[in-house]
KEKE-3310 file (N, C-alpha, C; in steps of 0.2 Angstrom, whole numbers, plus 5000, padded with zeros to 4 digits):
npx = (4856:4850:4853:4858:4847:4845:4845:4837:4839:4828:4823:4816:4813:4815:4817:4818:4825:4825:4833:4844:4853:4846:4847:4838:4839:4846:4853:4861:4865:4858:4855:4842:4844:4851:4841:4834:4843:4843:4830:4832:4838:4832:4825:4817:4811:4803:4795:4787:4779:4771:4763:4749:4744:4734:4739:4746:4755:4767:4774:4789:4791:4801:4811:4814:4816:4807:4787:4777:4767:4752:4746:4733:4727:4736:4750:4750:4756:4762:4766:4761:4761:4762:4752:4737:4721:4705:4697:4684:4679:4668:4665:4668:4661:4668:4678:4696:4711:4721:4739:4746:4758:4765:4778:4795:4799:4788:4790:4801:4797:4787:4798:4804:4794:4795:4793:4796:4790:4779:4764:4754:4736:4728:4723:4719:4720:4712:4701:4697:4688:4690:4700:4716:4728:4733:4738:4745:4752:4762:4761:4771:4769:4771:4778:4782:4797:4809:4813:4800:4791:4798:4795:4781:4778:4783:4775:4763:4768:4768:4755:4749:4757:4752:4738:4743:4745:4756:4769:4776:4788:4791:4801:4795:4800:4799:4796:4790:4785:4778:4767:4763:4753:4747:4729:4716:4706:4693:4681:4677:4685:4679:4676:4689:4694:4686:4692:4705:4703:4700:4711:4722:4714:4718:4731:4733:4727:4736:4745:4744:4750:4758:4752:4741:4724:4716:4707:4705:4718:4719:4714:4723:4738:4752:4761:4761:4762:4752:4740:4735:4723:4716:4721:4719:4705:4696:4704:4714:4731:4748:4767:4774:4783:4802:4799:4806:4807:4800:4812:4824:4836:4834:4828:4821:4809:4810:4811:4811:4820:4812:4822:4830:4823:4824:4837:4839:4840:4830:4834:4844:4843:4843:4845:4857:4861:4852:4854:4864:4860:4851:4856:4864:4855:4841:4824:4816:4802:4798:4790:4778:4764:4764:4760:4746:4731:4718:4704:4696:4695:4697:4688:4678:4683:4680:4667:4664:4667:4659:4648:4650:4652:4639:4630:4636:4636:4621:4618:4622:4612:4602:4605:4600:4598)
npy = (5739:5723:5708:5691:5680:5663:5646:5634:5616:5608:5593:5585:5595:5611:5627:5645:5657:5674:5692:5687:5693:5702:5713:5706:5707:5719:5722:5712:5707:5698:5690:5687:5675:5670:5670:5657:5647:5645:5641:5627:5623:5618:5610:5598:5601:5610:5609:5599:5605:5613:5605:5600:5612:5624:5640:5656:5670:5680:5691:5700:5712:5721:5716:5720:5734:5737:5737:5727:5712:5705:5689:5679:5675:5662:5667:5676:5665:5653:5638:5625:5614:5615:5617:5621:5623:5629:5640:5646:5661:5670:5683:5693:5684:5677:5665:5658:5653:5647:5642:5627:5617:5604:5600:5602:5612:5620:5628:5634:5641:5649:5657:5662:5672:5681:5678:5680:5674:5660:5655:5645:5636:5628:5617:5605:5603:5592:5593:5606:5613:5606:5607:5599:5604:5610:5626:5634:5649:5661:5678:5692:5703:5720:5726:5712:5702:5691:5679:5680:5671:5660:5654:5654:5646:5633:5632:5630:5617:5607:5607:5602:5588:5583:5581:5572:5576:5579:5590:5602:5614:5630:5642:5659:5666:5679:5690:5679:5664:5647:5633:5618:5605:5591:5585:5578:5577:5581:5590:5607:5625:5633:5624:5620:5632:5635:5623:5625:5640:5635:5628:5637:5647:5637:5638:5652:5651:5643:5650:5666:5680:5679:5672:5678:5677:5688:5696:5711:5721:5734:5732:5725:5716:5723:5719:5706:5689:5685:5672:5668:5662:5664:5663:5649:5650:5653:5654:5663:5663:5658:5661:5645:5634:5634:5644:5660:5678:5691:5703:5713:5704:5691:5683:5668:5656:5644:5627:5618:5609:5604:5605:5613:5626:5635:5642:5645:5659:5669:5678:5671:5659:5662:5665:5659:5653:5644:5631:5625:5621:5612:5601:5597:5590:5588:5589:5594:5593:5581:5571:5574:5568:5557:5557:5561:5569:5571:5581:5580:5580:5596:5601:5596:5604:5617:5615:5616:5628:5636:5631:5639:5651:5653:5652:5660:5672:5670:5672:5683:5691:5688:5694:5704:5725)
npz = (4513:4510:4518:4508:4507:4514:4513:4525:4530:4535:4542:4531:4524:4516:4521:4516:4522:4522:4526:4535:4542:4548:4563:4577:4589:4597:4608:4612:4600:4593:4577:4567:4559:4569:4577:4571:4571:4587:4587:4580:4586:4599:4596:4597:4607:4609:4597:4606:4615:4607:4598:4590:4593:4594:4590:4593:4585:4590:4581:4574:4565:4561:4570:4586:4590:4582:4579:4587:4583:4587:4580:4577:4563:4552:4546:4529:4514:4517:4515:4508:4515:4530:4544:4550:4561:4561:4572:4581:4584:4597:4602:4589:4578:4569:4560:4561:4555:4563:4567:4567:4575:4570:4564:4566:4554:4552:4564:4561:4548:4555:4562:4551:4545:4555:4566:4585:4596:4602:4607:4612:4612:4627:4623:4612:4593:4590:4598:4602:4611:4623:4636:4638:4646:4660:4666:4679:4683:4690:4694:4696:4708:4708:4718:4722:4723:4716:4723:4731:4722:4720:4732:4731:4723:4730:4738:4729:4724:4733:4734:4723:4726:4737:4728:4720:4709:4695:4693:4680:4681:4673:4669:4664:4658:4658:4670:4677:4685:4677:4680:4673:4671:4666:4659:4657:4644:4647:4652:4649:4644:4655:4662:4668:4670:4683:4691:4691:4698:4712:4718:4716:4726:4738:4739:4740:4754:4760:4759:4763:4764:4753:4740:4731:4725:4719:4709:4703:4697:4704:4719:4725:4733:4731:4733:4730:4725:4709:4708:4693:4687:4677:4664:4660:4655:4640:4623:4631:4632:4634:4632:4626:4633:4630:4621:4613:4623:4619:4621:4624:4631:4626:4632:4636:4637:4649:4655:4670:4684:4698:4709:4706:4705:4717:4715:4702:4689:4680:4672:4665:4657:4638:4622:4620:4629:4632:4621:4625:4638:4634:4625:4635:4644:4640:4635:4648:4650:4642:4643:4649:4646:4648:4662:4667:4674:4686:4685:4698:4709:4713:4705:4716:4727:4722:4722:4735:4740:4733:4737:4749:4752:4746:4757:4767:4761:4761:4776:4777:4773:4781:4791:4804:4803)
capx = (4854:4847:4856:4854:4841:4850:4838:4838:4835:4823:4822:4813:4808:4818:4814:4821:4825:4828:4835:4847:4857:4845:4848:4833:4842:4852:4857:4867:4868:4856:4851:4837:4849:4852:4835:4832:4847:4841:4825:4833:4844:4829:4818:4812:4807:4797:4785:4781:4776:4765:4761:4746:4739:4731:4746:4745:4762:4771:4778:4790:4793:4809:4815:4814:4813:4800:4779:4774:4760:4749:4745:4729:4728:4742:4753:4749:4761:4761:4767:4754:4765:4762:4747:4731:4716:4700:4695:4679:4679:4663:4666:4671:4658:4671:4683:4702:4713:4730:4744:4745:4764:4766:4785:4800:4799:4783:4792:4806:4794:4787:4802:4804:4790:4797:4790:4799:4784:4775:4758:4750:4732:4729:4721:4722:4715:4706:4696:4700:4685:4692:4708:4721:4733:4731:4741:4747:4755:4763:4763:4773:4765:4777:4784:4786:4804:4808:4809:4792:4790:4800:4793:4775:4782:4783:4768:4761:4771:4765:4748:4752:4757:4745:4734:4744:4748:4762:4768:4780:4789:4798:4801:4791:4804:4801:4796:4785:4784:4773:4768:4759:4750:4744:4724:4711:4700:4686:4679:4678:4689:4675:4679:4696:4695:4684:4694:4713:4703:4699:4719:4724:4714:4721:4737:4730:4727:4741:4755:4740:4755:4763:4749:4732:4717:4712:4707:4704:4724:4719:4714:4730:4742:4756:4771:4758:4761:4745:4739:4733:4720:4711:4725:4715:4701:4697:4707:4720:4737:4754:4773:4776:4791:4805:4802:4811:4801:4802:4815:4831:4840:4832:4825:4817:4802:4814:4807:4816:4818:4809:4828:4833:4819:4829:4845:4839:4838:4827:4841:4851:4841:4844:4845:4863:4864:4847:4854:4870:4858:4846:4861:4867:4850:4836:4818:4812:4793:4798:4785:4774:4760:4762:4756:4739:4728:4710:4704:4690:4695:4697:4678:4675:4687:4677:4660:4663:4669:4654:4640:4652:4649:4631:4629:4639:4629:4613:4619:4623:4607:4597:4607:4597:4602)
capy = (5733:5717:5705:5687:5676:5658:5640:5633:5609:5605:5586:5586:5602:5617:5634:5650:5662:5682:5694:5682:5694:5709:5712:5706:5708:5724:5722:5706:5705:5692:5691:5683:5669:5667:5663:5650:5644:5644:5636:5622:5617:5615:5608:5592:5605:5618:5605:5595:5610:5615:5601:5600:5615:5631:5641:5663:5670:5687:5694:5708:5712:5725:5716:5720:5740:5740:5737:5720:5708:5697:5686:5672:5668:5660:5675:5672:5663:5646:5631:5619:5609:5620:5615:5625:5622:5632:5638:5651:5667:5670:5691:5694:5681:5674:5664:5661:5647:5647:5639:5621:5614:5597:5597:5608:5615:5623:5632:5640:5645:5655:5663:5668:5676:5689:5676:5675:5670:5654:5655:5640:5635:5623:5612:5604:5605:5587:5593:5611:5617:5603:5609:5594:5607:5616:5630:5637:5655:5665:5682:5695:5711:5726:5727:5705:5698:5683:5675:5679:5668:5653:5651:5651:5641:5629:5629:5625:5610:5606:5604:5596:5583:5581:5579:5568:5578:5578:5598:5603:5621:5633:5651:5662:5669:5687:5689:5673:5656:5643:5625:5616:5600:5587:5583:5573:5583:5577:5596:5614:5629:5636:5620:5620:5636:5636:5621:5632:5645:5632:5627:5645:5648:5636:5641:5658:5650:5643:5657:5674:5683:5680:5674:5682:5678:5694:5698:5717:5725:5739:5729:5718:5718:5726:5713:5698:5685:5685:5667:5670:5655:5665:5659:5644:5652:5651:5658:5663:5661:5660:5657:5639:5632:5635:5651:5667:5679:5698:5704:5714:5700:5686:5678:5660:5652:5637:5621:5618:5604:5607:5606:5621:5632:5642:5644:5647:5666:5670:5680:5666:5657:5666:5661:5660:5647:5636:5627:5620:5615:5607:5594:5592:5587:5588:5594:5592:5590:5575:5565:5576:5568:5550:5560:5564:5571:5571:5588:5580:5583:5602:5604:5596:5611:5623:5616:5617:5635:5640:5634:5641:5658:5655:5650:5665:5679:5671:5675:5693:5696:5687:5697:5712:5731)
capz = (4508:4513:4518:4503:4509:4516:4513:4527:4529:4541:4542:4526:4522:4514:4523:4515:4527:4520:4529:4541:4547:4551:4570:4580:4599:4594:4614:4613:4594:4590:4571:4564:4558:4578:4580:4568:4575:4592:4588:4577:4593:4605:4593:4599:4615:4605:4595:4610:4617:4602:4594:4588:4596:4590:4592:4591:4587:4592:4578:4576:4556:4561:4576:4593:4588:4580:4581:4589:4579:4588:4575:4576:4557:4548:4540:4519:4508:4520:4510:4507:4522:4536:4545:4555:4562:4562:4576:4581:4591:4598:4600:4583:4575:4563:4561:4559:4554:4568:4565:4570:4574:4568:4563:4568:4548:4554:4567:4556:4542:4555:4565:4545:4544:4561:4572:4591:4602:4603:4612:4612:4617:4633:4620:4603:4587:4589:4604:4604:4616:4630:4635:4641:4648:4666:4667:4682:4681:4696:4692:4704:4707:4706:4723:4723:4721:4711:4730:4733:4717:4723:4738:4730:4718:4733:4740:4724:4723:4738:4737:4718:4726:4740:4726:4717:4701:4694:4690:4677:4680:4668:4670:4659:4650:4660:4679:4682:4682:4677:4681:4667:4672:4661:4664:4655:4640:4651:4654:4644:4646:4660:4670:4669:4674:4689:4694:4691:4703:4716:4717:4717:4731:4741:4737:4744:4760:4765:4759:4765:4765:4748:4736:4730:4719:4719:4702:4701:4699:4711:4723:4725:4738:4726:4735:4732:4716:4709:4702:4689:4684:4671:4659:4658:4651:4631:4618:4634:4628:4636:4629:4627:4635:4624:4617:4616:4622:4614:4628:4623:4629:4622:4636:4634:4645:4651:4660:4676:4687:4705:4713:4701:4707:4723:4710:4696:4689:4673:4668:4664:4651:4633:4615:4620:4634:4633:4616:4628:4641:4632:4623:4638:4649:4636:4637:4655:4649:4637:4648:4655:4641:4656:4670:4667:4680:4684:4690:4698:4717:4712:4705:4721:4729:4718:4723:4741:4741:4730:4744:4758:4749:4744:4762:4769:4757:4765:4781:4778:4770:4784:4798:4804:4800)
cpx = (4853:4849:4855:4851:4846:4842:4844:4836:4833:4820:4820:4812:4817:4816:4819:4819:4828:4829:4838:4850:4852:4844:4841:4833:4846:4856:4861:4867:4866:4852:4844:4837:4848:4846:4833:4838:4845:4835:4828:4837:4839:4823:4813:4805:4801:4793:4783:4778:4771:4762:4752:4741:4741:4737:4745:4752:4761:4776:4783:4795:4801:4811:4809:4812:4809:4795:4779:4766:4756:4746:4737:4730:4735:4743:4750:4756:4763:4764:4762:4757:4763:4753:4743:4727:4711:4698:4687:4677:4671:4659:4668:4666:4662:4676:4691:4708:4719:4735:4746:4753:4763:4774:4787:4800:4794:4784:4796:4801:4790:4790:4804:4799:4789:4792:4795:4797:4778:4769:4754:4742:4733:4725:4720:4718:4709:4700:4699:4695:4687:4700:4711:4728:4730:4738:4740:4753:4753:4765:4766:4769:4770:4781:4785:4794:4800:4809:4804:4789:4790:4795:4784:4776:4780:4776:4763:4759:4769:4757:4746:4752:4752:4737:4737:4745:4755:4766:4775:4783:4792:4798:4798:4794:4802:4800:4793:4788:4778:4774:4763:4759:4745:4737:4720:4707:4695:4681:4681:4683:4686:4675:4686:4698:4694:4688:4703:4710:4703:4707:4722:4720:4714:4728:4736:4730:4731:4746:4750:4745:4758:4759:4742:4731:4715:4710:4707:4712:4725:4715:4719:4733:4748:4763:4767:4760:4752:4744:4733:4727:4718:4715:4723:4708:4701:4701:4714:4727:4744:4759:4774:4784:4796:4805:4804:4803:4804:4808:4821:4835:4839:4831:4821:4815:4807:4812:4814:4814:4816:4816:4831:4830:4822:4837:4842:4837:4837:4831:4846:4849:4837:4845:4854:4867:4859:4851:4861:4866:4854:4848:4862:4861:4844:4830:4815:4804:4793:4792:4780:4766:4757:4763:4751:4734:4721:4710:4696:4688:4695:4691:4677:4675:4680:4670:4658:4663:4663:4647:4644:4651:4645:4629:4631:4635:4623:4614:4618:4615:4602:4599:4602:4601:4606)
cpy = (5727:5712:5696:5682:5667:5651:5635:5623:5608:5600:5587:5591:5607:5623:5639:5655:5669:5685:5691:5687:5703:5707:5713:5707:5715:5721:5718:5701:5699:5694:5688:5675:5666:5663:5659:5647:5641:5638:5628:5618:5613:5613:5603:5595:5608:5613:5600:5600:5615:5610:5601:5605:5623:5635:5652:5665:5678:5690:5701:5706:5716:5725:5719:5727:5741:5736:5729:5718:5704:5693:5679:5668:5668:5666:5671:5673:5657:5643:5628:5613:5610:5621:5619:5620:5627:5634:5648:5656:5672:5680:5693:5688:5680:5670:5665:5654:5650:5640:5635:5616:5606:5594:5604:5615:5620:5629:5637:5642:5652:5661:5668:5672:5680:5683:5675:5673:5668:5655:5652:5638:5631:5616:5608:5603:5598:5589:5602:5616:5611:5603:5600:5596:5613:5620:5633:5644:5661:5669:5686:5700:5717:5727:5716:5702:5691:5675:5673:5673:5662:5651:5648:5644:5633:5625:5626:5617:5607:5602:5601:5591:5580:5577:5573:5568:5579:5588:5599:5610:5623:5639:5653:5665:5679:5686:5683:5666:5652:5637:5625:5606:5596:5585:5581:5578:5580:5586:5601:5618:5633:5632:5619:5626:5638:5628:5623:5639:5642:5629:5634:5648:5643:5636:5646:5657:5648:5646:5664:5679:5685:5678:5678:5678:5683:5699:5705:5720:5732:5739:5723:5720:5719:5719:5706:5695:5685:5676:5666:5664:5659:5664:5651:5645:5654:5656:5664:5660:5663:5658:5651:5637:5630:5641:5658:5671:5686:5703:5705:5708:5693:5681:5672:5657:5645:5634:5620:5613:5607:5609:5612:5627:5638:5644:5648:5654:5665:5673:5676:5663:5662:5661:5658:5654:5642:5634:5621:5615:5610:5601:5591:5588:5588:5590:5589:5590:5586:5573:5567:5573:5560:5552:5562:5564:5572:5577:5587:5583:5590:5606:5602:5602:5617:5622:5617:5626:5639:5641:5637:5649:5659:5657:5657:5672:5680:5674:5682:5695:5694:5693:5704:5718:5732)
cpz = (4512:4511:4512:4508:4511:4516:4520:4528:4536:4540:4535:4519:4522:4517:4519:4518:4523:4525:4535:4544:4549:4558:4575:4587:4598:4604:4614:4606:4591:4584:4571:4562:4565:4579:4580:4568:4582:4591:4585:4582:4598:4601:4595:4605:4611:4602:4600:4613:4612:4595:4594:4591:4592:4593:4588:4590:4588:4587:4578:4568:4556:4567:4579:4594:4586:4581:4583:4587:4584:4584:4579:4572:4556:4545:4531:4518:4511:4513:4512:4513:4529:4537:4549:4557:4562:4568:4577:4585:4591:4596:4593:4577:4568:4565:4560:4561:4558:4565:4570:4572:4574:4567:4564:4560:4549:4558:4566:4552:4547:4559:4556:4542:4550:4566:4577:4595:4600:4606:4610:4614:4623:4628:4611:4598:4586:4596:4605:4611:4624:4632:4641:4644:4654:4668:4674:4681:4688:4693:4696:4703:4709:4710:4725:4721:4718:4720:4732:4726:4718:4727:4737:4727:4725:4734:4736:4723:4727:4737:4729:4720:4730:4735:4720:4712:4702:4689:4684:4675:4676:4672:4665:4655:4652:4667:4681:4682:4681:4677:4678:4673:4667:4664:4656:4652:4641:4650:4650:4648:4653:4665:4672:4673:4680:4696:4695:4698:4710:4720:4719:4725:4737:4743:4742:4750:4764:4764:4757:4761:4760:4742:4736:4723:4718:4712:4698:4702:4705:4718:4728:4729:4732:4727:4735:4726:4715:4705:4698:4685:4680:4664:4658:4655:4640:4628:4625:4631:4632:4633:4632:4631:4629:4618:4619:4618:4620:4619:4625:4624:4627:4626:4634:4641:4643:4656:4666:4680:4694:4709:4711:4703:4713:4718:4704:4693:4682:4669:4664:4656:4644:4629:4617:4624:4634:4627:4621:4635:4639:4628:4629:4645:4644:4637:4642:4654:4644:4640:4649:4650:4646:4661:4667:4673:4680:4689:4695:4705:4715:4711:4710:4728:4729:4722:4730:4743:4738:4735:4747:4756:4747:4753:4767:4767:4760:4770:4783:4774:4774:4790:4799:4803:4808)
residu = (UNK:UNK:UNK:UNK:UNK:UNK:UNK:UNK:UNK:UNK:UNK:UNK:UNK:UNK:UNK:UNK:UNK:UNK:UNK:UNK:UNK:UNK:UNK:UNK:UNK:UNK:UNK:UNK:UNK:UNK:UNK:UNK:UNK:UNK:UNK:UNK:UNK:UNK:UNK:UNK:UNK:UNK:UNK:UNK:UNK:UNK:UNK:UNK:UNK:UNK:UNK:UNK:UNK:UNK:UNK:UNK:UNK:UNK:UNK:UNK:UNK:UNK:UNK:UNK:UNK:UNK:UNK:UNK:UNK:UNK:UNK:UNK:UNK:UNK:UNK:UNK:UNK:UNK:UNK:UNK:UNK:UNK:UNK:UNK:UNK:UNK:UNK:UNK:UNK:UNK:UNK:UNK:UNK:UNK:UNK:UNK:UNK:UNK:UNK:UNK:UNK:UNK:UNK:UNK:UNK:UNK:UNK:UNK:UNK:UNK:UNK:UNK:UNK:UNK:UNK:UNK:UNK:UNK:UNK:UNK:UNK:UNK:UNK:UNK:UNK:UNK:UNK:UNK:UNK:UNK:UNK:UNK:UNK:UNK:UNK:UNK:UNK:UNK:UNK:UNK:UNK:UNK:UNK:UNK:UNK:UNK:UNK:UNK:UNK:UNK:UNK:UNK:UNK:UNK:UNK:UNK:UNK:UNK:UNK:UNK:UNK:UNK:UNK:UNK:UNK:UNK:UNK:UNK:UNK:UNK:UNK:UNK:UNK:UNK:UNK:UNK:UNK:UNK:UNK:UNK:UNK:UNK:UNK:UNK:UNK:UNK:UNK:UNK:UNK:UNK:UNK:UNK:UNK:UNK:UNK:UNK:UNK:UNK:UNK:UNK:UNK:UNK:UNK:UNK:UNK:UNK:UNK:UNK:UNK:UNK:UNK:UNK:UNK:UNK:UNK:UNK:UNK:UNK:UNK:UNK:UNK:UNK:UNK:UNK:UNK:UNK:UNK:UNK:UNK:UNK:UNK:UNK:UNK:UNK:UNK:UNK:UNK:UNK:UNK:UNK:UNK:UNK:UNK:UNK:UNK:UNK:UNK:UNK:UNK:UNK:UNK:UNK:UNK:UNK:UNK:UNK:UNK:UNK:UNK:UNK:UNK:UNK:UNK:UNK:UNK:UNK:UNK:UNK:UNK:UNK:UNK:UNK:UNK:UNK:UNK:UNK:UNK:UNK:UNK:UNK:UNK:UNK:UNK:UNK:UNK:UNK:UNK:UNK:UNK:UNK:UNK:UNK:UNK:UNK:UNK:UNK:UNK:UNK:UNK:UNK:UNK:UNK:UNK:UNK:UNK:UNK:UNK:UNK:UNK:UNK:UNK:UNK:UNK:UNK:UNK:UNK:UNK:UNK:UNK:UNK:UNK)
# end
């Protein structure tokens, strides 16, 4: 029988949450209750992290056990409160209103509609073909440790700052990490992205050994991170900082200070233990909206690498047989 339904106060706003106690973690016994608990702890975190961005969610209507949704439109039965934006997918010639966070109330309504992950655009609904978000994303490859991770992680940082940006890591809330960078909706998602590839493979260059651009997965060095710039590409979508993500134990993409980076194990941050550190240190990307970056050194990155492989092609196609 189904547990009675509990209204929930959300600054403003009444959510009514049904089925509170059906088990959504069966592993470590987190309900559905739990999670819109969790969410309402780290709340200030989670809507600056989806404010006003087209936003995909991850449902899971019977928990963790059962079928996984990826959602575009708004689920039906929204309150006239809970906002979207329109947005237009070119393969599929139609469109599809997503769900637009503007207040925390927005984000309970939809962990009560089986939501546990957030996937944001990199852009917002008043400019949504100019993203103001460069995502960086270290993936490992099957034989990489979370060392080989860090250590990119580094180098990154590295050449972040050489360029004077200013980077903001979490964990992804499973094996990777990500560094998000605030940048100027100056450029479309095709320039953000060819200047995300130009970053990555410098990256590439000075850690040969530990990352790769190498975009085909059966061509990869299996113990390489791969960095992944094509997560800057449109309608790409990764977990927001601050959400759980679908993971027996109820992992959470957590922001992290650069000093944290060699300590810190993705294991650690769950529905269970971000709400203590987020009282007690608050959201790490509060700020990151007064560092803004121009990606313009990076197109010029990108424009140099493009002659030196037009330039190289000729080469090989002047050279004799």
């Amino acid at each position: 029988m189904a547990s009675p339904a509990v209204e929930i106060e959300v600054e403003s706003r009444v959510v009514r949450v049904s089925n509170p106690d059906r088990f959504y973690f069966p592993e470590i016994g987190a309900t559905k209750l739990d999670l819109v608990e969790y969410y309402l702890a780290v709340g200030e975190g989670i809507v600056n992290a989806l404010r006003e961005r087209p936003c995909m969610l991850h449902r899971f209507p019977k928990g963790l056990t059962g079928d996984k949704v990826h959602q575009k439109r708004l689920p039906a039965g929204a309150p006239d409160w809970v906002e979207t934006v329109e947005l237009f997918f070119p393969r599929w010639k139609r469109t599809a209103d997503e769900l637009c966070v503007t207040e925390l109330a927005s984000v309970i309504w939809a962990v009560q509609m089986s939501t546990v992950e957030f996937h944001p655009w990199n852009s917002r609904r008043g400019a949504t073909e100019q993203p103001d978000e460069w995502r960086i994303d270290l993936d490992p490859g099957p034989e990489a440790s979370y060392d080989d991770i860090r250590r990119v992680a580094h180098v990154a940082h590295e050449v972040l700052d050489e360029l004077g940006a200013v980077g903001y890591p979490k964990t992804s809330g499973s094996k990777g990490l990500h560094i998000y960078v605030r940048i100027n909706p100056d450029h479309d998602h095709k320039g953000v992205r060819r200047a995300a590839l130009a970053f990555a493979r410098e990256v590439e260059r000075r850690a040969p050994s530990l990352a790769t651009t190498t975009w085909w997965t059966k061509d990869r060095d299996p113990a390489a991170v791969f960095i992944d710039y094509n997560q800057n590409a449109r309608d790409h979508t990764i977990a927001a900082a601050y959400s759980v993500r679908g993971l027996p134990d109820a992992r959470v993409s957590t922001p992290l200070r650069w000093d944290e980076i060699d300590d810190a194990d993705p294991r650690d941050f769950t529905i269970r233990t971000v709400p203590a550190r987020f009282a007690e240190i608050g959201d790490l990307h509060h700020d990151i909206d007064d560092h803004v970056f121009d990606i313009a050194p990076l197109l010029e990155w990108a424009g140099r690498g493009e002659r030196d492989e037009n330039a190289e092609q000729g080469e090989n196609a002047e050279r004799p047989e």
